[in-house]
N, C-alpha and C positions, 0 to 999 in steps of 0.2 A: 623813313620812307612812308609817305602818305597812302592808304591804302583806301578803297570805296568797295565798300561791300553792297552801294546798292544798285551798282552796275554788274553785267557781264559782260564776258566777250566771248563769242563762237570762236569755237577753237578751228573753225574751218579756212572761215573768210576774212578774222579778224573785225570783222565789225562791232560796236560796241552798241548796250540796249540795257535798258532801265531792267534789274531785277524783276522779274512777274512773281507775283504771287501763285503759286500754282498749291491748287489740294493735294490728296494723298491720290495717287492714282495716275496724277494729270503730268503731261510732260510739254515742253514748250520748244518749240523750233525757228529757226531763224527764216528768216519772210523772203531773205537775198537769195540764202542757196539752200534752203530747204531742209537744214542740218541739225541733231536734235541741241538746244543751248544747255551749258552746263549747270542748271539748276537743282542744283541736289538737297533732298531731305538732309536738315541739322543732325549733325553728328551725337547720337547719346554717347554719354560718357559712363553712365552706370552700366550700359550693355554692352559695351568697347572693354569697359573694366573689368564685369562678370566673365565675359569668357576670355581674356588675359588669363585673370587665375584662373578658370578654370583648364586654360593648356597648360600651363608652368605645373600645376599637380598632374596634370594626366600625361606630362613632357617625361615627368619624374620617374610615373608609373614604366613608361614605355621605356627607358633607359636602363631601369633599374631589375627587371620584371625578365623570366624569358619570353623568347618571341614564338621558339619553338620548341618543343620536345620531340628528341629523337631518338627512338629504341634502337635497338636490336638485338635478338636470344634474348632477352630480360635485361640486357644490360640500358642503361638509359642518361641520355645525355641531354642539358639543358644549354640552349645557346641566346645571350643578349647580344644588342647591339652592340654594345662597348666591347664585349670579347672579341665582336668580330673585328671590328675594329684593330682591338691588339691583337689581334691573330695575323691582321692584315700586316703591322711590325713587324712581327718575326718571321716571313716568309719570303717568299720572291715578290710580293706586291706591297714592299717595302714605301718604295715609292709613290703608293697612292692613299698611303694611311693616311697622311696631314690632310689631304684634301677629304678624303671618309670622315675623320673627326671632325672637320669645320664645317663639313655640312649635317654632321648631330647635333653640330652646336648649335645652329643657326636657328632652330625653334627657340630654344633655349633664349639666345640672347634677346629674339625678339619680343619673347613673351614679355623677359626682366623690361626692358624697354616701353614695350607697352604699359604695362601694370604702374612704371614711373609717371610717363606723361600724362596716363588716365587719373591715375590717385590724386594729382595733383590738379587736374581740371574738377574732378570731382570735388572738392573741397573750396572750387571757386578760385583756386588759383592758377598763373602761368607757374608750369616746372622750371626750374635752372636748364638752363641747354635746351630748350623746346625749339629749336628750330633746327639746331646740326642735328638732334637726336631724332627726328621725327623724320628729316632726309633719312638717317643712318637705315630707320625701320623701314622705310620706302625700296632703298637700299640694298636691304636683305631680303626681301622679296623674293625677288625670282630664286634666292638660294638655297629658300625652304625649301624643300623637297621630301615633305614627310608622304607624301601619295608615291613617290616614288620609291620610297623605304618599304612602304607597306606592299606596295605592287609585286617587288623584288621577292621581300618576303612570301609572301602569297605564290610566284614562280616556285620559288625550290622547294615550298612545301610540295607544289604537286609534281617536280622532277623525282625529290625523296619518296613520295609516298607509294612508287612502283617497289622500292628497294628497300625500305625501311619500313618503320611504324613512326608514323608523324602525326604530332597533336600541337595544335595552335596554342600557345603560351598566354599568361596575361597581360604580356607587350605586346604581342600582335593585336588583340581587342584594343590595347590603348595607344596602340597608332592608329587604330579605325577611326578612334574617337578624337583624336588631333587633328586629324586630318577635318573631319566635319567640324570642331570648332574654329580650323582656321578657315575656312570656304564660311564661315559664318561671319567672322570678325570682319574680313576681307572683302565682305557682300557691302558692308559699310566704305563710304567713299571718304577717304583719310583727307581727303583735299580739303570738305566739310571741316575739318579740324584746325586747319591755318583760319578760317575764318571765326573760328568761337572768342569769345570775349567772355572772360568772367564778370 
């Protein structure tokens, strides 16, 4: 499939226009119906790459880490995601565990994913599978849901904290910190990416 990287096309009206060069700042819009054209700053792959790993460690942290610490009389209990997780197993919300894991995993997968396609541009090359893999990352998008982990979390600390002695774990800081490096990754427009050439 023959591609032209030095047109675009308004995703509004379909009309098609010569790439503009546009500076850092400057945006361009279509002259028919007014709409801004898709001309987006080139994708870095070093900065796409740095914060890949740097969620896949801070993924690890947040997994592995508690989220929260829960007293009471002295006695004192530590809760991860993943217990909840199997906690959710063995209870009557049996039923919604598979879905609770696939979306813990789903950072997970997309960091591994990213960190593939990046390393690989990085070094100047197309990855193996760079175009199912790069839909798959598109994909999984909407299914991250680590702000929602952390939200969650963040609730029943302050439901427990009427009733108990509750202290924010080192997973709860490193889903804070997830969360901000995927709204960072994510600020970058992946579409940029189908267009890079090594």
């Amino acid at each position: 499939m023959r591609t032209y990287p030095h047109l675009v096309v308004c995703e509004h009206c379909d009309r098609v226009f010569h790439r503009p060069y546009l500076a850092r700042g400057q945006r361009a819009y279509c002259p028919v119906c007014r709409q801004g054209l898709p001309c987006r700053a080139p994708f870095h792959c070093e900065r796409g790459l740095a914060l890949s790993l740097a969620s896949l460690v801070v993924f690890l942290l947040a997994m592995c880490t508690p989220v929260i610490h829960i007293g009471f009389r002295g006695n004192y209990s530590d809760a991860t995601l993943w217990q909840s997780a199997i906690a959710l197993a063995h209870g009557v919300g049996a039923p919604i565990a598979a879905p609770v894991a696939f979306i813990l995993l789903v950072p997970l997968m997309q960091s591994l994913l990213q960190c593939w396609l990046l390393a690989f541009a990085f070094t100047g090359r197309v990855a193996p599978g760079f175009a199912p893999l790069l839909r798959c990352t598109a994909w999984l998008r909407p299914w991250n849901m680590v702000e929602v982990c952390l939200l969650g979390a963040l609730v029943a600390m302050i439901k427990l904290s009427g009733y108990l002695d509750v202290q924010a774990g080192i997973g709860l800081w490193a889903l804070a910190a997830l969360t901000l490096l995927n709204g960072l990754f994510w600020a970058q427009d992946l579409k940029t990416l189908w267009e890079w050439k090594p």
